[in-house]
DOSEBA-271895 format. One record per residue (C-alpha): residue in one letter; x, y, z. Coordinates in steps of 0.1 Angstrom, whole numbers, padded with zeros to 4 digits, always signed. Layout:
% DOSEBA-271895
AXYZ...
***
This chain:
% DOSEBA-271895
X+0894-0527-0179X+0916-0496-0188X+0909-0481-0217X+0916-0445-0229X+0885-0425-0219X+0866-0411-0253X+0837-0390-0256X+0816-0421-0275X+0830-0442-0248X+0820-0419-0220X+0784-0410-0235X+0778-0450-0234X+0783-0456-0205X+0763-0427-0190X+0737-0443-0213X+0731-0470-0186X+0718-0444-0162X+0693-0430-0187X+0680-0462-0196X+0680-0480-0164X+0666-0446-0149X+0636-0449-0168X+0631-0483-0172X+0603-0506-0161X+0611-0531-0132X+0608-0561-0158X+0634-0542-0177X+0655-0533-0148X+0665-0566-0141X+0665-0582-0178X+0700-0564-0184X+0712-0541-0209X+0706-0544-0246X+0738-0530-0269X+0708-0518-0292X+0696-0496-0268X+0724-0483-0254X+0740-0475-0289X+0706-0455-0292X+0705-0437-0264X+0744-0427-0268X+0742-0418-0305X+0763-0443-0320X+0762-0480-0337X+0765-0510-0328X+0796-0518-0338X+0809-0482-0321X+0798-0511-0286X+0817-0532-0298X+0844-0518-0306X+0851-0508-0271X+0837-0544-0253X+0839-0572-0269X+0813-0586-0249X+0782-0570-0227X+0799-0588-0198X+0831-0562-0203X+0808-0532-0207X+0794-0541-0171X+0825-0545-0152X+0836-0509-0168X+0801-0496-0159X+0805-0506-0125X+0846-0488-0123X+0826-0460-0139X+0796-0453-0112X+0823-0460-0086X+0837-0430-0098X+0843-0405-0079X+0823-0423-0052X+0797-0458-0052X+0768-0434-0031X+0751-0406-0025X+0771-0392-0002X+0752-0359-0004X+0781-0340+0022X+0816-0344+0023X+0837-0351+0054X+0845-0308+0058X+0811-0291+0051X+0795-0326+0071X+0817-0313+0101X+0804-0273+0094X+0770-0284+0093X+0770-0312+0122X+0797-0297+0148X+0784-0258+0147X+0763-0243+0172X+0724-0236+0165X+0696-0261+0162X+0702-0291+0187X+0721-0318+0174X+0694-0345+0171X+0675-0324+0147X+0703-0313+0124X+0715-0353+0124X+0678-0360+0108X+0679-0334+0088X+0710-0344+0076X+0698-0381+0072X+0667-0368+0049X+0692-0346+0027X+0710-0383+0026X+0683-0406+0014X+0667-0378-0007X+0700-0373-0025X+0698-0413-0033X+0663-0410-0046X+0674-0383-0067X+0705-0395-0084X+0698-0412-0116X+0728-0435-0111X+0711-0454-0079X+0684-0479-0101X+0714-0492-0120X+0737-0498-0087X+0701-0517-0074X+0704-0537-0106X+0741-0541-0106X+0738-0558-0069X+0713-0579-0079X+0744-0591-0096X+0762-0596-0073X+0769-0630-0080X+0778-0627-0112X+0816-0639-0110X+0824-0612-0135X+0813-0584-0118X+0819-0596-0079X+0853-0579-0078X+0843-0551-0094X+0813-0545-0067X+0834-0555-0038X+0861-0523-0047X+0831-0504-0054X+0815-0510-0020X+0845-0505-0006X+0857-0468-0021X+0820-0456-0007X+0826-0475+0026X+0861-0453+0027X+0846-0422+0017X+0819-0424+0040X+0838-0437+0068X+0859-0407+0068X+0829-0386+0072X+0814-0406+0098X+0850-0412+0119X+0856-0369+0116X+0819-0367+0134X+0827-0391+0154X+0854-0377+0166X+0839-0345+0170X+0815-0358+0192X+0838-0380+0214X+0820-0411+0200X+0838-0448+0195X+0820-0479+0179X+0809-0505+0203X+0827-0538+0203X+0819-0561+0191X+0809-0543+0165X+0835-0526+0139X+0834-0491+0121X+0826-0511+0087X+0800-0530+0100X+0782-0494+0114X+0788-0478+0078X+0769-0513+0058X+0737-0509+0081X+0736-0473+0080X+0741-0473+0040X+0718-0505+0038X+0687-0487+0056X+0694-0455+0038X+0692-0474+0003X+0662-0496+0015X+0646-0464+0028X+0653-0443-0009X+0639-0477-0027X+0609-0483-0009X+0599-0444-0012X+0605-0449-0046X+0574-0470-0049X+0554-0463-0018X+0560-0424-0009X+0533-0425+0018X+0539-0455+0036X+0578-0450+0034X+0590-0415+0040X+0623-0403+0038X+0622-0391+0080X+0622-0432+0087X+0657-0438+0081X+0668-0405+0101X+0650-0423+0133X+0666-0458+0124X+0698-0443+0118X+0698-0427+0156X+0683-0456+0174X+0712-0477+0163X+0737-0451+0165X+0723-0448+0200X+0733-0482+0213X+0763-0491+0185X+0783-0462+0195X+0797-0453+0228X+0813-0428+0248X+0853-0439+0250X+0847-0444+0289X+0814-0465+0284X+0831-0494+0284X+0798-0522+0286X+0795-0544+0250X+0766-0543+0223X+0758-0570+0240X+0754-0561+0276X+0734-0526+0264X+0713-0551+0244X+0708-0570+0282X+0678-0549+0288X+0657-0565+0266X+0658-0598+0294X+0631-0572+0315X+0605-0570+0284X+0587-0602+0293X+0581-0588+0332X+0570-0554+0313X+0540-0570+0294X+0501-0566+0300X+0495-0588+0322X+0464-0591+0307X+0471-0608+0278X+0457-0641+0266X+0439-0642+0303X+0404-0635+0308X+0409-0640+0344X+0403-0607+0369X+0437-0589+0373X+0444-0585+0409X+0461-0548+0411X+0461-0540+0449X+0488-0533+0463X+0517-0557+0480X+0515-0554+0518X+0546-0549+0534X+0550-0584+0547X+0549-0598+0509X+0571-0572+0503X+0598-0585+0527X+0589-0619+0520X+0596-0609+0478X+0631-0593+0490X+0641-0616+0509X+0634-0644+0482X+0655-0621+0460X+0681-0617+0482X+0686-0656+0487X+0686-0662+0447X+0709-0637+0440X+0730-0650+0465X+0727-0682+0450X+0727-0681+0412X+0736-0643+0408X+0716-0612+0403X+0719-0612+0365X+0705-0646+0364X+0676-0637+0387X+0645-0633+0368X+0609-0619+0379X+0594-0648+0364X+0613-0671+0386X+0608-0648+0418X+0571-0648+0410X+0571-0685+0408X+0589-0692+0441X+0571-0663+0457X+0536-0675+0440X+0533-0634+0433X+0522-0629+0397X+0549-0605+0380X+0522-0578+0374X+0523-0571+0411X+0555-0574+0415X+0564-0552+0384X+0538-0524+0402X+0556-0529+0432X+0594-0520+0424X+0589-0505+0390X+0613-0522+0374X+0644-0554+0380X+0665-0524+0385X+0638-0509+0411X+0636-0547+0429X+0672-0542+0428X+0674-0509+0443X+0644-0517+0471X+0670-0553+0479X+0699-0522+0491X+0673-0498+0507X+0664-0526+0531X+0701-0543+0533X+0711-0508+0545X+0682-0504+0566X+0685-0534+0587X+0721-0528+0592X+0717-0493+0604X+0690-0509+0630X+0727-0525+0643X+0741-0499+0648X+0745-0483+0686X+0751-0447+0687X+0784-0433+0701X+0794-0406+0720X+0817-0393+0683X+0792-0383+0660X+0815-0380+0631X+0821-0420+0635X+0789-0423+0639X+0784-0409+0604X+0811-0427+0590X+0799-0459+0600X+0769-0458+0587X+0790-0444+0550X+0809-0477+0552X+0778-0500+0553X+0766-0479+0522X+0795-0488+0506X+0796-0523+0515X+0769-0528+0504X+0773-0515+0465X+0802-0533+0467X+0791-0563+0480X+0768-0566+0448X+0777-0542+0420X+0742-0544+0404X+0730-0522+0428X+0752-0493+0421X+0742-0500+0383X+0706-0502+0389X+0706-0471+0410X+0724-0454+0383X+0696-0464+0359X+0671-0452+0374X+0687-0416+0385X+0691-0416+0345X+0657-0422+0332X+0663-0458+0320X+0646-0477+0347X+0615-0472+0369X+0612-0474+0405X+0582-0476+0427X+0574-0444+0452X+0598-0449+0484X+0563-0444+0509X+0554-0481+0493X+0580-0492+0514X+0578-0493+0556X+0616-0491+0554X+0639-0459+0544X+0672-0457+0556X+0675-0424+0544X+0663-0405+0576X+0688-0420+0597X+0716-0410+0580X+0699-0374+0572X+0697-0375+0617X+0731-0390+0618X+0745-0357+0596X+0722-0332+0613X+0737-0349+0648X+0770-0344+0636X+0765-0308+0623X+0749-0298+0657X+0776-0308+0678X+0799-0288+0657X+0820-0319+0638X+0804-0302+0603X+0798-0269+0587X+0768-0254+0608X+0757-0235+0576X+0753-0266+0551X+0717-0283+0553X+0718-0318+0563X+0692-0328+0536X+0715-0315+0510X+0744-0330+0524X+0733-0366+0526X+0725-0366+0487X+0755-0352+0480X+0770-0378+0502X+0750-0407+0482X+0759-0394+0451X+0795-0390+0455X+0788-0429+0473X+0771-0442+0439X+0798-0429+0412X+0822-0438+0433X+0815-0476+0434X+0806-0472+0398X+0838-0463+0389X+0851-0498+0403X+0828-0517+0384X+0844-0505+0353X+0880-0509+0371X+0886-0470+0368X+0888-0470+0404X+0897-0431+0419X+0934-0434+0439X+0916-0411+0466X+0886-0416+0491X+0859-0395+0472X+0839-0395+0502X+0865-0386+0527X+0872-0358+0506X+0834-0344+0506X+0833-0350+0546X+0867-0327+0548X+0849-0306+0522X+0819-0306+0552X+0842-0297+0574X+0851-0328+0591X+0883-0335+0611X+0907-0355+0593X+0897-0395+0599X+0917-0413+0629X+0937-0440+0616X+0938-0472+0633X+0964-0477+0658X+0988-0504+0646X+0995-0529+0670X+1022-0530+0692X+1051-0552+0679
***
């Protein structure tokens, strides 16, 4: 409704705040009475009136008017949110918090938040649904900008399938149900909550632009909770927690190996590999750490019993090399493994002690550089040790980078061998036409 703004006009509708403000919950939710908000704005009833005919009319103006200039308590704008969030000092984590108190307190604090709580309890209300919806929508702009500058910033995109509105509802929906809840239970419901709940999801929602894995697929972790569990629980029965020997080790990988092979490593479950194994899942869980750890200890002994093929030469360069390519035949063979490796390099899986294991290929490739170094084919300076991780890690990104079909134009590995020292590699001799 447009109407000429007047200061009896103006003071009435800022009368809702006051009244709502201080109003009991019973009265929160009966409505407004023209009576009282006449009082409380110093005029008469038929000064209400005069304005809106009805009480209906007065709400649809009072919700243009607290949408004005923005529905929220946006207690930063876009510029001094980017001054305060992008500058140098405390680490960002703790100045995001901070910045997520300063948010829900400024809720709690501004007297026009009771009657939007009231006003969407309306939101049925066919007379007031448009009204709310541009409401909603001028704060989701507002806010949006904010959080798409930080974003920015920070080199952060919104994970599909999610979309930039859909972040700014939950975030504004938990700061809200945080500033209500502390409204009535202080103690049990403090303001830090929502700073935490705000990260967390900002922690899987958002993305960096060349993370290019789904809500969904982050969200795929949550299929390794069941094998995490006590094992304990709802069984009286003595938990057995000796070790596996290495023969039910092998006979554990090997079952692996054949599922995967058979219904696919994402499918593979350590439920079902205790059940065809007869292994209960705590053992196995102790065992490899982790599915990303079982994972890990299936390539470790791939690789292993493929090195075991191989019959030194008298070229200890191709030597080396050889046993490179079965490394990398092997991540890409099954892409999981270069994943799961990752994962657990990173923190966000768990992997049993190698010296559980009777098998490490590692020291054969460690021998295979130090032969190659001896004999002069390498840098006699660089330590072999060194070398071989640098070797494995250049191995690992390298194969991730084709899972996510970015794959490098140039032989990464090649590149740190020549880097080594290495002769160029011999290319095969095309037949003879």
């Amino acid at each position: 409704m447009s109407e000429t703004a007047t200061p009896a006009r103006q003071r009435m509708l800022d009368a809702a705040l006051r009244i709502w403000g201080e109003a009991s919950t019973a009265d929160l939710f009966a409505g407004l009475s023209v009576t009282e908000v006449a009082r409380s704005a110093g005029v008469t009833r038929s000064t209400f009136y005069a304005h809106w005919p009805t009480t209906a009319d007065y709400l649809r103006d009072l919700v243009d008017h607290l949408a004005d200039p923005v529905w929220g308590s946006t207690p930063t704008d876009a510029a001094s949110a980017d001054a305060v969030l992008g500058r140098g000092g405390l680490r960002l984590l703790e100045r995001l918090l901070a910045a997520s108190d300063q948010h829900v307190r400024a809720l709690i604090d501004d007297p026009a938040f009771p009657v939007r709580l009231a006003l969407m309890a309306r939101a049925g209300d066919p007379t007031l649904v448009d009204g709310l919806r541009t409401a909603q929508h001028a704060a989701a702009d507002a806010y949006g900008r904010q959080t798409a500058q930080l974003n920015t910033l920070w080199g952060r995109v919104v994970r599909p399938p999610l979309e930039p509105q859909h972040l700014l509802m939950l975030l504004e929906a938990m700061a809200e149900g945080t500033a209500q809840r502390h409204r009535l239970d202080p103690e049990r419901f403090p303001t830090s909550v929502y700073g935490l709940a705000a990260m967390s999801l900002l922690l899987v929602a958002t993305r960096h632009p060349s993370d290019n894995r789904t809500v969904h697929e982050v969200l795929e972790v949550v299929n390794d909770w069941p094998t995490a569990r006590p094992a304990a629980v709802a069984s009286s029965s003595p938990i057995d927690t000796s070790p596996l020997s290495d023969t039910e080790i092998r006979v554990i990988l090997a079952e692996a190996r054949r599922l995967a092979d058979s219904e696919g490593w994402i499918e593979l479950s350590l439920a079902r590999l205790a059940a065809q194994t007869s292994t209960p899942e705590s053992r196995i869980l102790q065992a490899f750490g982790s599915r990303a750890g079982l994972a890990l200890a299936v390539y470790l002994l791939a690789v292993q019993e493929r090195f075991d093929l191989v019959v030194p030469s008298d070229d200890p360069m191709a030597d080396l090399r050889a046993l490179l390519e079965i490394k990398i035949d092997e991540l890409q063979r099954t892409s999981v493994f270069a994943q799961s490796i990752a994962a657990i390099l990173s923190g966000g899986s768990t992997y049993a002690r190698p010296h559980s294991f009777d098998f490490d290929p590692r020291p054969r490739f460690v021998a295979a550089i130090e032969r190659a170094r001896s004999s002069g084919c390498l840098d006699p300076t660089l330590d072999a040790s060194e070398l071989a991780t640098i070797l494995d890690d250049t191995v690992l990104v390298s194969n991730l980078r084709l899972t996510a079909r970015n794959a490098l134009s140039i032989d990464a590995v090649e590149l740190v061998l020549r880097g080594a020292g290495a002769a160029p590699k011999a290319e095969p001799t095309p037949p003879v036409a």
